[in-house]
BALUM-933605 format. One record per residue: residue in three letters; x, y, z of N, C-alpha, C in turn. Coordinates in steps of 0.02 Angstrom, whole numbers, plus 50000, padded with zeros to 5 digits. Each point is the difference from the previous one (the first is absolute). Layout:
N
AlaXYZXYZXYZ/...
This chain:
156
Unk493304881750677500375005349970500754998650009/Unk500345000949961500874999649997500145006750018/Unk500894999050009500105005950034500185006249934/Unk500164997449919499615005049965499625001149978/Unk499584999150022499135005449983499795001650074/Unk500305000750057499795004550069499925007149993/Unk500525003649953500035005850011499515002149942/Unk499795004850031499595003149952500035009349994/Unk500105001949937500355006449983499785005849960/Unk499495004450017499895002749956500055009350037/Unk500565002349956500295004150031499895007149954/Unk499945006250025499825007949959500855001650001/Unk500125001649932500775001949997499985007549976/Unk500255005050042500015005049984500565003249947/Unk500005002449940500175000849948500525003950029/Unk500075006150018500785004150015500474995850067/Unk500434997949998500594997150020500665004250031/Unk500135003750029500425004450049500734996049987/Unk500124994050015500454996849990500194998049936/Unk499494998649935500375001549950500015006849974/Unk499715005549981500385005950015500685001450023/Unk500264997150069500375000150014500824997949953/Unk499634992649974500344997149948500055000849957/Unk499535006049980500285004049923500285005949997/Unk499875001950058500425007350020500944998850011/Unk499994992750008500575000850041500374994049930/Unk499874998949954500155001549932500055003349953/Unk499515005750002500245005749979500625002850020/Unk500054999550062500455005350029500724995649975/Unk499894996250007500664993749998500235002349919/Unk499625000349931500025003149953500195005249995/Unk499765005750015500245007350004500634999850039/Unk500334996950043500375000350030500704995149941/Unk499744995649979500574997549963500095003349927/Unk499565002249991499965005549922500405006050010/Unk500035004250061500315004950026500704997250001/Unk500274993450035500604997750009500455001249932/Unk499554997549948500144998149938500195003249970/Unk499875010650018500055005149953499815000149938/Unk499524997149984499595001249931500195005849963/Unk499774999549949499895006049950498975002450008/Unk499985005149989499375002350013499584999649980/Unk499874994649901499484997149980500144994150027/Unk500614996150032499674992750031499724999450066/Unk499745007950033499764998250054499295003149960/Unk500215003249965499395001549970499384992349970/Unk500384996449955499764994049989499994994750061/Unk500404999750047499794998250054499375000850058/Unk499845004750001499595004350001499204996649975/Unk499974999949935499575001049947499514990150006/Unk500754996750012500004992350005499574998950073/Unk500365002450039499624999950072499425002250001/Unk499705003649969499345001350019499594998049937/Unk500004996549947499924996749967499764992450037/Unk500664996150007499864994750041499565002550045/Unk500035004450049499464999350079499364999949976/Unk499875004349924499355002149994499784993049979/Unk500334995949955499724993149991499824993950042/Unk500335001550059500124996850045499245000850042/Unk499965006450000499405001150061499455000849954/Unk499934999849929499315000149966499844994049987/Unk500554994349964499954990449986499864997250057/Unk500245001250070500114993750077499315002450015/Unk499514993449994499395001350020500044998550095/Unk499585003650043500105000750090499574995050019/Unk500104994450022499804998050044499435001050059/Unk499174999750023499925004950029499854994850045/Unk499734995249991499684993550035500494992249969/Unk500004995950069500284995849987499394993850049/Unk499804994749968499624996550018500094993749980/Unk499914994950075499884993149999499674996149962/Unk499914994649958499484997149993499784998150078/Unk499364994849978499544997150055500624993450024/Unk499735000950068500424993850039499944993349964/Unk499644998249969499554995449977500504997849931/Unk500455005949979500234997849935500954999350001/Unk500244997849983500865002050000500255007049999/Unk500535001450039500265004450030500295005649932/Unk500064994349962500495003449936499615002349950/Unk499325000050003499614997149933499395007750016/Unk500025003149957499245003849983500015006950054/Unk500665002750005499895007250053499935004749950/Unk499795003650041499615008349955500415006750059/Unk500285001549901500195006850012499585006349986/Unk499805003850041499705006949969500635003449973/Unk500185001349951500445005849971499855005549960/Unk500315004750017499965007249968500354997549914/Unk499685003149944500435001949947499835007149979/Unk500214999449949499865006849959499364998449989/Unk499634997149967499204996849974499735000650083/Unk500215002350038499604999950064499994993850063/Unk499694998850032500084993950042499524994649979/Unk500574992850002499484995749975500304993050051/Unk499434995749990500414992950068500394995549940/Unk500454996850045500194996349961500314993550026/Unk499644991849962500314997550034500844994850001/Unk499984996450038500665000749994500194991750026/Unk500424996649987500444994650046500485002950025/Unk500184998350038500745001050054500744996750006/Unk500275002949959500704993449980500505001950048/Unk500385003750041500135000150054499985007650022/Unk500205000250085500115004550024500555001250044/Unk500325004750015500725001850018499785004650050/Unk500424999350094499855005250028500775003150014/Unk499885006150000500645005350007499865004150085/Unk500315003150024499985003450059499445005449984/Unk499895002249940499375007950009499854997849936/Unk500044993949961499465000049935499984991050004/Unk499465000149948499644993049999499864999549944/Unk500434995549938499914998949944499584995749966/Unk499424999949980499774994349956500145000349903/Unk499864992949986500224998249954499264997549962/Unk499925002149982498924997949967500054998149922/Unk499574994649972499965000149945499185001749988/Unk500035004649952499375002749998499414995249963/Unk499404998550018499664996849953499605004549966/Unk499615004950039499435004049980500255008450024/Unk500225002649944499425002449911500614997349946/Unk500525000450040500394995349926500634996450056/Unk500314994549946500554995650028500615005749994/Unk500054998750069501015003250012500194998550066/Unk500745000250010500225001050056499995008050035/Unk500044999550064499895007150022500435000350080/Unk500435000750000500345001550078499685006450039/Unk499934999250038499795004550053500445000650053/Unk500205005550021500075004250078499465003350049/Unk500154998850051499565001250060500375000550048/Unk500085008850032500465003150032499594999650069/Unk500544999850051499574999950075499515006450005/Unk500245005649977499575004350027499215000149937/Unk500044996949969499564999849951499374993450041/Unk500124997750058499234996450033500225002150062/Unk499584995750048499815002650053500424994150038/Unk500065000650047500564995850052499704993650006/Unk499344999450008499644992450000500084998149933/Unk499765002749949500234995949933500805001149989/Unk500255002950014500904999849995500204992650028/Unk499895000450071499774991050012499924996149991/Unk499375000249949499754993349960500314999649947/Unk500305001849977500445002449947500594996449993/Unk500395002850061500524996350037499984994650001/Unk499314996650041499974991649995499884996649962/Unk499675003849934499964995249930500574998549984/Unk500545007149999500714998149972500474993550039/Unk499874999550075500414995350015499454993350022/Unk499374999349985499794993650004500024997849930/Unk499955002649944499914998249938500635001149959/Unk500684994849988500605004449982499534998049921/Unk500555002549951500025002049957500084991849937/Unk500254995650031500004994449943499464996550016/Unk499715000250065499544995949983499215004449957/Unk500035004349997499515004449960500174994449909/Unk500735002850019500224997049905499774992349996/Unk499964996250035499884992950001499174998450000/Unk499605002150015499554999650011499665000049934/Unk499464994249969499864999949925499475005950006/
C-alpha cells in the first residue's frame, strides 16, 4: 500500500452548518448595514429587498447537500470513483465522482469533484467543521495535507 491509498474515508455529513449560517448572517448584516449608509430611496431598498431573497431562494433550492462522502476501496486510486450521497430537489440520489483537488481552511474543507454518474459536471463542495464528527474532521484534515492538490491534477 502507498501512502495514498492508507487513508480510508467514509464520512455522514450533517446537512445544517452553524458556521455557515453564521456566514450568511453576517453578510446580510454587512448589506443592510451598507444600504442604510447609502440612504437609499425606498423602492431601492425595496428592490433590494426583492433581489435578496430571490437570489437566497435559488440558492438554497439549485445547491444540491452533500449528505455522505465516501472512499473508494483501498484497492483502487485515491482520486478515482468516490461516492457522494446528495440531497436534490428530485430527492436523494448517490453519485459518483473523481476527485480533482482538495483545499483545507481552519473550519471548512473544500473539494473539487468531477462528476461521472448521473451526468458529467464539475461540482465544488464545502464541508464545515461542525458538519462531521472530530474523528472524521481528522481524516479529513489528513487527506488535505497528505494529498496536496497538483498531484491529484497530474495523475492520468
Amino acid at each position: 500500500m502507498t501512502a495514498k491509498t492508507s487513508l480510508r474515508i467514509d464520512t455522514v455529513i450533517r446537512p445544517v452548518s452553524y458556521i455557515r449560517r453564521l456566514l450568511y448572517s453576517t453578510m446580510v448584516i454587512i448589506t443592510i448595514l451598507l444600504a442604510w449608509l447609502a440612504q437609499l430611496f425606498w423602492w431601492q431598498y425595496t428592490l433590494l429587498f426583492l433581489l435578496t431573497a430571490v437570489i437566497a431562494a435559488y440558492i438554497a433550492l439549485s445547491r444540491p447537500v452533500l449528505l455522505r462522502l465516501s472512499q473508494p476501496p483501498l484497492s483502487k486510486p485515491i482520486d478515482r470513483h468516490w461516492q457522494l450521497l446528495m440531497r436534490t430537489a428530485h430527492g436523494d440520489a448517490l453519485w459518483q465522482a473523481n476527485l480533482v483537488a482538495v483545499h483545507h481552511y481552519q473550519w471548512m474543507v473544500g473539494f473539487e469533484f468531477t462528476i461521472i454518474e448521473p451526468y458529467q459536471r464539475s461540482i465544488s463542495l464545502i464541508v464545515f467543521r461542525d458538519q462531521v464528527s472530530l474523528d472524521d474532521w481528522q481524516k479529513l484534515s489528513i487527506l488535505t495535507t497528505v494529498i496536496p492538490p497538483k498531484s491529484l491534477q497530474q495523475s492520468p
